[in-house]
Structure formats: C-alpha cells, structure tokens
N, C-alpha and C positions, 0 to 999 in steps of 0.2 A: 552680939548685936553690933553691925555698924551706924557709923552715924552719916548723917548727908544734910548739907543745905543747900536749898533754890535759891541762886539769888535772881532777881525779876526787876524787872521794871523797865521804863520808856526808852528807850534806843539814844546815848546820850547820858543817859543818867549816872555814867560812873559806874559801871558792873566790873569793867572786865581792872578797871583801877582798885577798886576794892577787893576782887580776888588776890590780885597781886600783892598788896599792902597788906592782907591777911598772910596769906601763906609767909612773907619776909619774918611779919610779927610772930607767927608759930617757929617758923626755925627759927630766930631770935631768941624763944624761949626753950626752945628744945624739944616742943613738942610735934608728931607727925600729925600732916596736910597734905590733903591732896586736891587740885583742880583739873577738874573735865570742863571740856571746853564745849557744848553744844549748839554754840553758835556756826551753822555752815559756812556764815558770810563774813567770819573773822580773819583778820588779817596779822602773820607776824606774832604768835603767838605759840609757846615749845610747851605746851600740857603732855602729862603723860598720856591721858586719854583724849583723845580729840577727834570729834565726826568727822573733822575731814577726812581720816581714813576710810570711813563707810561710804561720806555722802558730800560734795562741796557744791555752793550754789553757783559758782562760777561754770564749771560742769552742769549743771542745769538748766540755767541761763541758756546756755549755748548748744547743746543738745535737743534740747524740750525748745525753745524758743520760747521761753517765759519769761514775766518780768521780775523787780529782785520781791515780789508780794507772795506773786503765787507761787515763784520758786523756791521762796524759804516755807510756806507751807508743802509743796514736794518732798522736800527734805526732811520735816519733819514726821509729815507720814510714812517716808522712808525708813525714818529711824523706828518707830513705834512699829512697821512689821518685822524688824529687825531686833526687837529687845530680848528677843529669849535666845540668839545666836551671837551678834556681835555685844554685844551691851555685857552679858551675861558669861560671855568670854573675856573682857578686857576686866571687869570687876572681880574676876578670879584671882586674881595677882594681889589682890588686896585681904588683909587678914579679917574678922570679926570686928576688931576694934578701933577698927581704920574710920578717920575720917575724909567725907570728900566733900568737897565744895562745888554747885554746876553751876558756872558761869553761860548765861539762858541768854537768847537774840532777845530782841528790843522788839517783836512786832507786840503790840498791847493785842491783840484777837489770842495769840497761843498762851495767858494766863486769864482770860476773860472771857471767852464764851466758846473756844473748840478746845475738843479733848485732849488733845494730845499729850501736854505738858502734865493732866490730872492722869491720864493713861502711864504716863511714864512716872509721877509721882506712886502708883499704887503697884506698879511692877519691882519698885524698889522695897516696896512694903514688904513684897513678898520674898523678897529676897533677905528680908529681916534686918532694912536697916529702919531706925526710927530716921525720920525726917520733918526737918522744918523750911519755912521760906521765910527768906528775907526782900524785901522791897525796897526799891531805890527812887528815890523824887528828887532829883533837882534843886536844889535851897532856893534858886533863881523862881521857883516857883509861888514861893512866898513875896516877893514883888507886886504879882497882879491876886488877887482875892478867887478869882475868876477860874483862874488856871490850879489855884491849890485847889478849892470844891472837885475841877475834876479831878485834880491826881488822888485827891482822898476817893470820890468814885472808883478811880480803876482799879487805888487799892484793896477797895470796901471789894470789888466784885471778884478784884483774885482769891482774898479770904473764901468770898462763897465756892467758887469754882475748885478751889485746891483743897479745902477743906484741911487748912493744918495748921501747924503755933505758927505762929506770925510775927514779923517785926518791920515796924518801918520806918528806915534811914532818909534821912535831910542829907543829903550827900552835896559837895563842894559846898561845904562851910567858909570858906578862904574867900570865895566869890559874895560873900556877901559883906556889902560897904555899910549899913544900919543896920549895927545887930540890938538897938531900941526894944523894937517889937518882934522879934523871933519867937517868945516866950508864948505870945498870943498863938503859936500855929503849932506848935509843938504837941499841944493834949489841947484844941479847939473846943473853945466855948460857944455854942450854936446859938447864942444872941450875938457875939461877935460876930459871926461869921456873915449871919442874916444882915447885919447891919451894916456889913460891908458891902456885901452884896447887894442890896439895894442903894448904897451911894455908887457903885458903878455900875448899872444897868437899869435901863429904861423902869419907869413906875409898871406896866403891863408886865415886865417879869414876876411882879413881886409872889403871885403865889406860886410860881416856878421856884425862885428861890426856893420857901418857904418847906415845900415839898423837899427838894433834895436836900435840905440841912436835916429835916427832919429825920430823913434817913439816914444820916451821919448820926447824929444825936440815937436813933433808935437802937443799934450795934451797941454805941458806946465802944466800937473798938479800935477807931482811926486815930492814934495818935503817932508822934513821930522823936525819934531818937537821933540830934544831930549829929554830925561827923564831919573834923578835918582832916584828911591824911598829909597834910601837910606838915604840921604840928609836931614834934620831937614825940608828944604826949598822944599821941593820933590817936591811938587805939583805946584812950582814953574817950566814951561817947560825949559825955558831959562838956561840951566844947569851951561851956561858956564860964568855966571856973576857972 
C-alpha cells in the first residue's frame, strides 16, 4: 500500500511552503518523500511529478482564451480524463511503500463542490494508496472572527466533499503579533465564536450567526493544529511551547 496526502486550502495559504519544509524535514530524517505538483498555474517549482507536463494554464489561457478561473478548471478536468494514462504512468516509478504529497491550486470550488479533486482522490484509492488531506488557513485568519467562521466552513465542506482523515494547519504562525488568544481558535468553543460574531456584525445577523456556528458545533470536527516553519523546531506542530 502507498501512502498520499492532499494538501488543500485557500490560494495563499502556505501549500506549496509546506510541501517544501516537509520533504527538507523528511530527508533530514532519512526518510523518502515525494511531491507532485498539481497546480497548473505554479510557478518555479522542480517536482518530480508535475501537470505541467500533461497540462499548463498558461497554454490555456492563451489557446482557449479563458480566464485564470475557468482555465484552471480546463486543466483540471483535463487531468481527471487523463488519470488512468498519464497519472497512472508517472506513479509507476513509485514502489508500494512510497509516500507522496500533492501540493493542490488554491481555487476553494476544486475541494468544495466539483468533483474533480474527490474523482482524483478515489482513483488513487484504487490504485491502493491510503490517503489523507490536510488543510491550510492562514493564522492571519484569526484576526477578524468573520473570516475564521468561513475558513472553518470551507474546511467543514472539503471534509464532506473528500470524505477522508482530515487535518487542519494554522499556517504562518510567525505572522502572528498576539499570540493572547490563539488558544480560543485552535479547538473553537461555539459560544465563543457566537459571541464574537455578534460583537462584529449587525444585531439582524444574529440568527445567521447562530445557524452556521451551529454547524460547526454540530461535526465537532473543525479544529486547527498551528505551525511555524520558521522555527529550528518547525515541524514541531505545538508552536506554542
């Protein structure tokens, strides 16, 4: 059996810095790593496997005359008629016990409501690797009340759409100036949350609010695992020790 993780999340949030900072950490320790690069519209990046051999958005872009939305959707439905040829050939090279890492684009639709990324997570199924995803938020998110509610959404709704183990990283720990109140966002208390949310948004939201925490609270599985890669200790999650 091989192993694989998605990592996902907002365009921004420290994916393709995390792949990198893993794989160092892995051969540091001696152990094999591998990253795929499935982002079309990545820039500067030497993966062993990487779509731009199949499919690049730039080529897109400018062929198709699309913009960089619909043209990283191209691309990826590109790759998903493409998984039992090129995919399925470049993962040859790899033994049983190989691990890979797939450093994913930032549009939040391709982990959130189309199939593609769940189409490609189940093609790997089949290929007998177990897999997990990991999700990336922004620590800078923790700032406004506003903007963690949705990222806990987007990541509450890749949990539904991918249907796999789950993890979700606070990414650039370093950027944050009050680490006071971190602790409150980490495993979210849905009276906290509620209570924030109503000191920042009009009294007529309040049963809005009220509603989406309630669905946070209802999972019970939104919580979040910091990380600085900055840190000597980096790969250490627990930032705050």
């Amino acid at each position: 059996m091989g192993y694989a993780q998605l990592v996902i999340g907002p365009a921004g949030s420290g994916k393709s810095t995390y792949c990198s900072s893993l794989y160092q950490h892995c051969e540091t320790l001696g152990r094999s790593i591998h990253i795929v690069n499935l982002d079309p519209a990545a820039e500067n990046f030497n993966y062993p496997v990487d779509i731009r051999e199949l499919i690049s958005l730039d080529d897109v872009m400018e062929e198709l005359g699309l913009g960089p939305n619909g043209g990283l959707i191209y691309c990826m439905e590109h790759l998903e008629e493409n998984l039992d040829e090129w995919l399925a050939e470049e993962l040859d090279y790899y033994l049983d016990d190989d691990y890979l890492v797939f450093d994913c684009p930032g549009q939040i639709k391709l982990f959130s409501h189309v199939p593609m990324l769940r189409n490609f997570v189940e093609h790997l199924k089949r290929k007998n690797f177990n897999v997990c995803g990991v999700y990336l938020l922004d620590s800078q998110f923790i700032a406004d009340v506003t903007k963690f509610v949705s990222g806990c959404m987007a990541s509450l709704s890749a949990m539904v759409q991918l249907e796999l183990p789950h993890v979700n990283i606070l990414s650039k720990m370093d950027l944050v100036t009050s680490k006071r109140d971190v602790e409150n966002y980490l495993d979210p208390e849905p009276r906290f949350l509620l209570s924030e949310l109503n000191e920042w948004i009009a009294p007529w939201f309040k049963k809005l609010n009220k509603s989406l925490i309630e669905q946070v609270d209802e999972y019970s599985m939104v919580s979040f695992i910091p990380i600085n890669l900055r840190r000597k200790a980096a790969y250490s999650m627990h930032w705050l020790k």
